[in-house]
C-alpha positions in Angstrom: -16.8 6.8 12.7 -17.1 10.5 12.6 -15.7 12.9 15.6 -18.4 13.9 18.1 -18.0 17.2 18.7 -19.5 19.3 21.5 -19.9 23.2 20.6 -20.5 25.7 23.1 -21.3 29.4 22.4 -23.9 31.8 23.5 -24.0 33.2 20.4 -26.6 31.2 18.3 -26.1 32.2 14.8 -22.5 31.8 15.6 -22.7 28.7 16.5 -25.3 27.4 14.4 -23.0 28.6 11.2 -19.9 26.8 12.9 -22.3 23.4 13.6 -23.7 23.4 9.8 -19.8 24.1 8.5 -18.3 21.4 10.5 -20.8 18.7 9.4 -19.7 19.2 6.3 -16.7 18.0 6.9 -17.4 15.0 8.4 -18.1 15.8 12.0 -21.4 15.3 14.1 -22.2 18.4 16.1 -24.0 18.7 19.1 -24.8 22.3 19.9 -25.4 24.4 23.7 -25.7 27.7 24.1 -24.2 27.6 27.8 -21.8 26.2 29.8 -24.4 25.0 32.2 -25.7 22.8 29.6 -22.7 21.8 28.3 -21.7 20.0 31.1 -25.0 18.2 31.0 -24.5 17.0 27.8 -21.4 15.6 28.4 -22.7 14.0 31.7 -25.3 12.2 29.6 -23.4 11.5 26.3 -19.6 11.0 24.8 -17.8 13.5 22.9 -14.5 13.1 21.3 -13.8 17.0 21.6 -14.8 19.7 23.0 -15.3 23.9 21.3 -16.1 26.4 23.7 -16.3 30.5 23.4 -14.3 31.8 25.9 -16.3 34.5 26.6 -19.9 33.8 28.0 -22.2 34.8 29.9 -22.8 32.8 32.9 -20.2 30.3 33.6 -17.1 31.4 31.4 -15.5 29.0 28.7 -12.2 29.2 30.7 -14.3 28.1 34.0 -16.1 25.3 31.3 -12.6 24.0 30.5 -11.3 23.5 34.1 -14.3 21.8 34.9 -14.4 19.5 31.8 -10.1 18.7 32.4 -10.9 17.9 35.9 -13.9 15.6 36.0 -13.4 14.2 32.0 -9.4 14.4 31.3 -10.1 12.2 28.1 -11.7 15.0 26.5 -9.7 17.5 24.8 -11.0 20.6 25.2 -10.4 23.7 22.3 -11.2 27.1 23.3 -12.3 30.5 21.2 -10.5 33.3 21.8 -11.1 37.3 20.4 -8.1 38.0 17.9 -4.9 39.5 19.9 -6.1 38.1 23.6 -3.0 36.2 23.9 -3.2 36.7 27.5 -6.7 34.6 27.6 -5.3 32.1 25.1 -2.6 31.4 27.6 -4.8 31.1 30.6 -7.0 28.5 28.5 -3.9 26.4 27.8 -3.1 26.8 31.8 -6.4 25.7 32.1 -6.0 22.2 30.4 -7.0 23.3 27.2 -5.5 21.2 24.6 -5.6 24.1 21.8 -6.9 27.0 21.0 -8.3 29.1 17.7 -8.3 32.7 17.3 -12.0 34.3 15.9 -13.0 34.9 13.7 -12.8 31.1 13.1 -11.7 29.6 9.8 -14.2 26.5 9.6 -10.6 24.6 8.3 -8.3 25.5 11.2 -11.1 24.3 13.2 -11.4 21.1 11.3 -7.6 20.7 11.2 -7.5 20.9 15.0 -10.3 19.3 15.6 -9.3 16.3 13.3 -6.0 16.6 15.6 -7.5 16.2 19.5 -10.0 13.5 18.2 -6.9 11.6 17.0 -4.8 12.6 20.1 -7.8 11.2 22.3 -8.1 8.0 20.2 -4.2 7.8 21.2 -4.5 8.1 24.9 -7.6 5.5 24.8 -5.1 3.4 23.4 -2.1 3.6 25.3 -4.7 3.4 28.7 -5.5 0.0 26.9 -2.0 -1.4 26.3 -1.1 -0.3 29.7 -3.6 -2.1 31.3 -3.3 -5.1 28.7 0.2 -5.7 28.7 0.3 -9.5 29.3 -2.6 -9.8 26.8 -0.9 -8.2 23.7 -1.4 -9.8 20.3 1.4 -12.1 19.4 2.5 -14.7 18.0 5.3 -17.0 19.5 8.0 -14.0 20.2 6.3 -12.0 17.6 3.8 -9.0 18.4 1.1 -7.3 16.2 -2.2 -7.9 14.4 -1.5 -5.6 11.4 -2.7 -7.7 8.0 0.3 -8.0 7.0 1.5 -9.6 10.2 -1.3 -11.8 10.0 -0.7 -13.3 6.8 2.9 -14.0 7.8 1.2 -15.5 10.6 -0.9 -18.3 8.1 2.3 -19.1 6.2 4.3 -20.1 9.4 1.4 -22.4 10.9 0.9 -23.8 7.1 4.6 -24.5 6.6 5.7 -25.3 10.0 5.1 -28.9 10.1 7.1 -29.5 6.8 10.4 -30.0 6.2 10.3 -27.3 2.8 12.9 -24.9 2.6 11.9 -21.2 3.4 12.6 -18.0 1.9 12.4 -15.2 4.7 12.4 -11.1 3.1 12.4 -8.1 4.5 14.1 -4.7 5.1 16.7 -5.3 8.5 15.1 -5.3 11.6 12.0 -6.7 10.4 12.4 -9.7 12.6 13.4 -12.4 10.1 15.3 -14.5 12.7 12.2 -14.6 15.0 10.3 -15.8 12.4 12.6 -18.6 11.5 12.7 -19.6 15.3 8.6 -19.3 15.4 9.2 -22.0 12.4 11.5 -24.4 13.8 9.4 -24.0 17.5 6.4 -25.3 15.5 8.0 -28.2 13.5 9.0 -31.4 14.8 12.3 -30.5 14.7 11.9 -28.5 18.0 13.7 -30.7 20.2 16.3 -30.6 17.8 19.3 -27.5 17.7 18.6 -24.5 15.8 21.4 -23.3 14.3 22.0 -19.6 13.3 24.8 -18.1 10.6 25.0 -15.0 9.2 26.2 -15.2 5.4 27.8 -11.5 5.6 30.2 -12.0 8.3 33.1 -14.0 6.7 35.1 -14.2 4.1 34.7 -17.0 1.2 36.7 -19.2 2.9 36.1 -18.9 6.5 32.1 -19.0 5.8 33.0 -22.5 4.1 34.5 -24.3 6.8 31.7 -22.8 9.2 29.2 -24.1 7.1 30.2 -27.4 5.3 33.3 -28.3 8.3 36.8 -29.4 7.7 39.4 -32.0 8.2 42.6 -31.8 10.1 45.1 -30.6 8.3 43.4 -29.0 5.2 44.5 -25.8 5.7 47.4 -23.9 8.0 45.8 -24.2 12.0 43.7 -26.8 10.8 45.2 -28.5 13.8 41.7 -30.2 14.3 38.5 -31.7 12.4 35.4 -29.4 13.1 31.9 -30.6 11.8 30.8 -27.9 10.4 27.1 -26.4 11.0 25.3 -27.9 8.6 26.2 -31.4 11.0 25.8 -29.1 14.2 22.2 -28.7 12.6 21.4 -32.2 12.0 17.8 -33.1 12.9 17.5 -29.6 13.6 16.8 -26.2 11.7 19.8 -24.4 10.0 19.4 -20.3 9.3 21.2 -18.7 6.7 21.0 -15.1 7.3 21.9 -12.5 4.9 22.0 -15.1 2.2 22.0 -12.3 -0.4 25.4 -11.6 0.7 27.3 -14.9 0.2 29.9 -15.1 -1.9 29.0 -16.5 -5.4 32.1 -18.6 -5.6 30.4 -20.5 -2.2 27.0 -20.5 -4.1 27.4 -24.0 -5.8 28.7 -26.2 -2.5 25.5 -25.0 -1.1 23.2 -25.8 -3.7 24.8 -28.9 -3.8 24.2 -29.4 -0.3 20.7 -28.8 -0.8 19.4 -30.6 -3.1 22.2 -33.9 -1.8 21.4 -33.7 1.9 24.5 -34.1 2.3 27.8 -32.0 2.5 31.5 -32.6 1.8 34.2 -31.0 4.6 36.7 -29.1 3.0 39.3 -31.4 2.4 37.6 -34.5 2.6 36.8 -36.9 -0.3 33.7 -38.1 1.1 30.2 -36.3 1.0 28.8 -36.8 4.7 24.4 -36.8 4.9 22.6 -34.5 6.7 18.8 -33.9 8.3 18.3 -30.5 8.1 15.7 -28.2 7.6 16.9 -24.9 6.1 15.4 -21.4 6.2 16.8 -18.8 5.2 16.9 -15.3 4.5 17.9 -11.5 3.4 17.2 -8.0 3.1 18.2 -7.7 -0.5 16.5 -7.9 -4.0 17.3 -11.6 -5.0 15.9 -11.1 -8.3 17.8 -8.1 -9.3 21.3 -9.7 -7.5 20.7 -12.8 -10.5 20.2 -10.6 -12.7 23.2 -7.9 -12.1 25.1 -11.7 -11.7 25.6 -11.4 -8.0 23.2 -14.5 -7.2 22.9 -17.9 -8.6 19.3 -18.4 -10.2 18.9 -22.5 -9.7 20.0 -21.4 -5.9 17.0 -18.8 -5.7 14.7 -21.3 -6.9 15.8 -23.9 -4.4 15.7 -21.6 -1.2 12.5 -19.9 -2.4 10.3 -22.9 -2.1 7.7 -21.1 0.1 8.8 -17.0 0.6 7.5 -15.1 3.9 7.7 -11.5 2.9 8.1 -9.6 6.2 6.3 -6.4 6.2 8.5 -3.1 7.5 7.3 -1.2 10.5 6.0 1.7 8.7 3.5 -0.5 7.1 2.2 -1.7 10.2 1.7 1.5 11.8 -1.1 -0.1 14.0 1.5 -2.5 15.4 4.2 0.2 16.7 2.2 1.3 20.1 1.5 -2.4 21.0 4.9 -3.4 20.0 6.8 -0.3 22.5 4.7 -1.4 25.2 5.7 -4.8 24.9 9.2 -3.3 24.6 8.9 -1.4 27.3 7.5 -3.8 29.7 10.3 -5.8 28.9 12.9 -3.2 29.9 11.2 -2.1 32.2 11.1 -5.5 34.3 14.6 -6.0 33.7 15.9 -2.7 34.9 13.4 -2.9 38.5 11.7 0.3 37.1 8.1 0.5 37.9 7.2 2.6 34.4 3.9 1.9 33.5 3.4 3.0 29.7 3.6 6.0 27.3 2.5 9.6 27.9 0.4 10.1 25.0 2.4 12.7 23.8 5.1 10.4 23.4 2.8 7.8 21.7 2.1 10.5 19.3 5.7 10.7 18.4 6.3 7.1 17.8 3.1 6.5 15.7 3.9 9.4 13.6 8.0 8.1 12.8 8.7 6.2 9.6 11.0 4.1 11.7 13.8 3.2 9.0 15.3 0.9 10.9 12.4 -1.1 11.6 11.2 -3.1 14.9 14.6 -3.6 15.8 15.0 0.6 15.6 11.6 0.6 18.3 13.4 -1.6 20.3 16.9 0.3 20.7 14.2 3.4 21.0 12.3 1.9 24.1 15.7 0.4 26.0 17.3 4.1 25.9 13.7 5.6 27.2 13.6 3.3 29.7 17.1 3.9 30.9 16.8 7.8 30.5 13.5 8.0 32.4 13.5 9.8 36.0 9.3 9.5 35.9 7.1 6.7 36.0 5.8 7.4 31.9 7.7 7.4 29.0 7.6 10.9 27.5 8.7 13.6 24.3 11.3 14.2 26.4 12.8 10.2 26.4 12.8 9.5 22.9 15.7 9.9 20.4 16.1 13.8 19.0 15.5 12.5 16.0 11.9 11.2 16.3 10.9 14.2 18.4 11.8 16.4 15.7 10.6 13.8 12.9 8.3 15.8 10.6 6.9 13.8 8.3 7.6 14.1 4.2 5.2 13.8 1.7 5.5 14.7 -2.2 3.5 17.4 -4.0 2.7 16.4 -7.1 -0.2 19.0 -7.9 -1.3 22.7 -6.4 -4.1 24.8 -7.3 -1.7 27.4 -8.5 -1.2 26.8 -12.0 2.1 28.3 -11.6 3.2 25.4 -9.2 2.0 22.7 -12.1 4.8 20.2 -13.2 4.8 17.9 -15.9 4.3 14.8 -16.4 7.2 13.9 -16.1 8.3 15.1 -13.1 4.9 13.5 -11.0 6.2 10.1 -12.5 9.6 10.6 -11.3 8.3 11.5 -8.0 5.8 9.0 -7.6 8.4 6.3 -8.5 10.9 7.7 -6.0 8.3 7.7 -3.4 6.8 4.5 -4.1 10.9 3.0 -3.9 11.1 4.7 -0.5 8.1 3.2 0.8 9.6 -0.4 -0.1 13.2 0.1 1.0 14.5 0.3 -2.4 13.7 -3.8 -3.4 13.0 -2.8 -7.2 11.1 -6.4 -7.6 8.5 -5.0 -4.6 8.6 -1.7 -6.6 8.0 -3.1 -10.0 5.1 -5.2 -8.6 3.7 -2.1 -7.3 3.7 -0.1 -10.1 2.8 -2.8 -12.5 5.7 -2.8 -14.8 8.6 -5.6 -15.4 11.0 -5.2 -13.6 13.3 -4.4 -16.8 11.0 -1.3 -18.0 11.7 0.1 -13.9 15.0 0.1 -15.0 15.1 2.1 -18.0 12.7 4.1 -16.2 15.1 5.0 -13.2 18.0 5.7 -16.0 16.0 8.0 -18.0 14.4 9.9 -15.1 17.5 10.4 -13.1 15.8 8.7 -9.9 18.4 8.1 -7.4 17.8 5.4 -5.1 16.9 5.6 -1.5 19.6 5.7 1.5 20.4 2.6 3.0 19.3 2.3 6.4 
């Protein structure tokens, strides 16, 4: 819906030009010619902003924007002020005014600001709504948000739940990938059975073998005693492999094996042992470009990627990070006897507007250090990291309406890669898909247009 605007100047044709320039725009303008009246009109309608002239006769803008800060806070109010009256610019902003625009009045300042309280209002109406809803937010088992993306997941987890079919969880780190396979073995019936955890990354070769698969006493120095293994600890259970991208490829094999046998062999034993377990697994890297570079076994892929759950990151989900710090922050709050009951919206501001690289896990570290730094009973600027209050975010000119700032060709399709790779964590398969090339062409692409990948995060 468009911004309802509120403009209030005694000078007519003023304001009549101002009214006709911002509906072009995209805003509908309601017009008074005092601030008597204006005050009227917002008694009898809603507005998501409000412009006022300063100086009027009668009742003075600055007198208009007290009033309209005291009896309708949710309101931003923008004043008018004569070029050079710094002095009345910074009464207005003592006042409660949220900004202020010098005259004479550029109909795109205007806009620009405009467009900016309407949002910051949406904000606050938001953050009063998660406050007061903070039991009620969407989830999902442990999982919060209603984003699309989130949703889908959502489908594939009820679908494949009840099944015994081995999973394929992706996603940049700290997208939640263990909460999902949780949610999954939750909804099976192997819930009353152990869920077992591993991370693939952790070990070397042959320590990540005997955790996995067991091993008998004596097969190797301290082998003092026979240990199971996990893929037995697991047994009529759920078994996550996380960071599967990372195992070793000399392990690779034993687990297919295990796999597609049921059943594994203890290092040192001569007897393969059966197993009931339901295996999920999952990882952060390109699978398709590790088999190709020879990093990752191919008949492995295709036997853990039965059914793949791609796990969006944060910064697609931007309607999901408010909802998911409050939750946060509840949390933290509870536990550390703080009575904290949301986000200034200032605050909110910041978070929504963060690319969060390190995904929900990064919201979550963000909300525990707010809620531990806090001396007030709202989170605010002052709370969060340095690094997301100064976050400014980057975006990538390919086109001006100086000739002189022109580039070729070339140069937009080496940016727009580069940007599109940023947006997807650097998983060229994701990229490729986007783009709609083969994956093989992206490469040539990267090599001939010197695109350097995006930092890890």
């Amino acid at each position: 819906m468009s911004p309802r605007v509120l403009l209030v100047d005694d000078d007519a044709p003023l304001c009549e030009t101002l009214a006709l320039g911002l509906g072009k725009r995209g805003f509908t303008v309601e017009t008074r010619l005092s601030a008597d009246d204006a005050l009227r009109a917002l008694d009898a309608a809603d507005f998501d902003a409000v412009v006022t002239d300063l100086n009027m006769r009668g009742t003075s803008g600055l007198e208009l924007c007290g009033r309209v800060v005291e009896s309708r806070p949710d309101v931003p109010v923008l004043v008018l002020t004569a070029f050079g009256s710094l002095e009345a610019a910074v009464g207005a902003i003592r006042a409660g005014a949220y900004d202020f625009i010098q005259k004479p009045v550029e109909l795109d300042v205007l806009a620009i600001a405009l467009e900016r309280a309407a949002g910051h209002r949406r904000l606050r109406d938001e953050v009063r709504r998660l406050r007061l809803e903070t039991g009620r937010l969407p989830r999902f088992d442990e999982l919060v948000g209603e984003s699309g993306a989130m949703r889908e997941a959502y489908d594939l987890i009820e679908r494949v739940a009840g099944v015994d079919t081995t999973v394929l969880l992706t996603g940049e780190s700290g997208t939640g990938k263990e909460l999902v396979a949780r949610s999954l073995h939750e909804r099976s019936r192997r819930r009353g059975g152990p869920f077992v955890a591993v991370n693939c990354a952790a070990m070397p070769e042959a320590l990540l073998e005997s955790e996995l698969f067991g091993h008998e006493r004596g097969s190797y120095t301290d082998a003092r005693t026979a240990e199971p293994g996990l893929f037995r600890r697991a047994n009529r259970g759920t078994l996550f492999l996380d960071e599967i991208g990372d195992m070793p490829l000399g392990l690779q094999p034993k687990l297919l094996r295990a796999l597609q046998e049921r059943a594994v062999r203890p290092v040192g034993g001569r007897d393969e042992i059966p197993v009931d377990v339901r295996v999920v697994a999952a990882t952060n890297r390109d699978l398709e470009s590790a088999i190709e570079e020879g990093r990752f076994r191919e008949d492995l892929y295709y036997r853990i990627n039965v059914v793949h759950i791609q796990l969006p990151p944060l910064r697609a989900r931007a309607g999901d990070v408010l909802p998911l710090a409050q939750h946060f922050l509840a949390h933290f709050a509870a536990r550390a006897g703080k009575p904290i009951g949301g986000l200034a919206p200032a605050a909110a501001e910041k978070l929504v507007a963060y690319a969060w690289p390190g995904n929900v896990r990064e919201l979550q570290n963000c909300m525990e250090r707010a809620v531990a730094l806090t001396r007030f009973e709202q989170i605010g600027v002052d709370d969060l990291p340095e690094k997301i209050r100064d976050y400014r975010r980057s975006h990538v000119l390919v086109a001006s309406d100086d000739p002189s700032e022109l580039v070729p060709l070339e140069e937009v399709e080496r940016r727009y890669i580069a940007r599109v790779l940023e947006a997807v964590g650097g998983n060229k398969t994701a990229a490729a898909r986007i783009l709609g090339i083969e994956r093989k062409r992206l490469y040539r692409m990267l090599d001939r247009l010197d695109v350097a990948p995006p930092k890890s995060s």
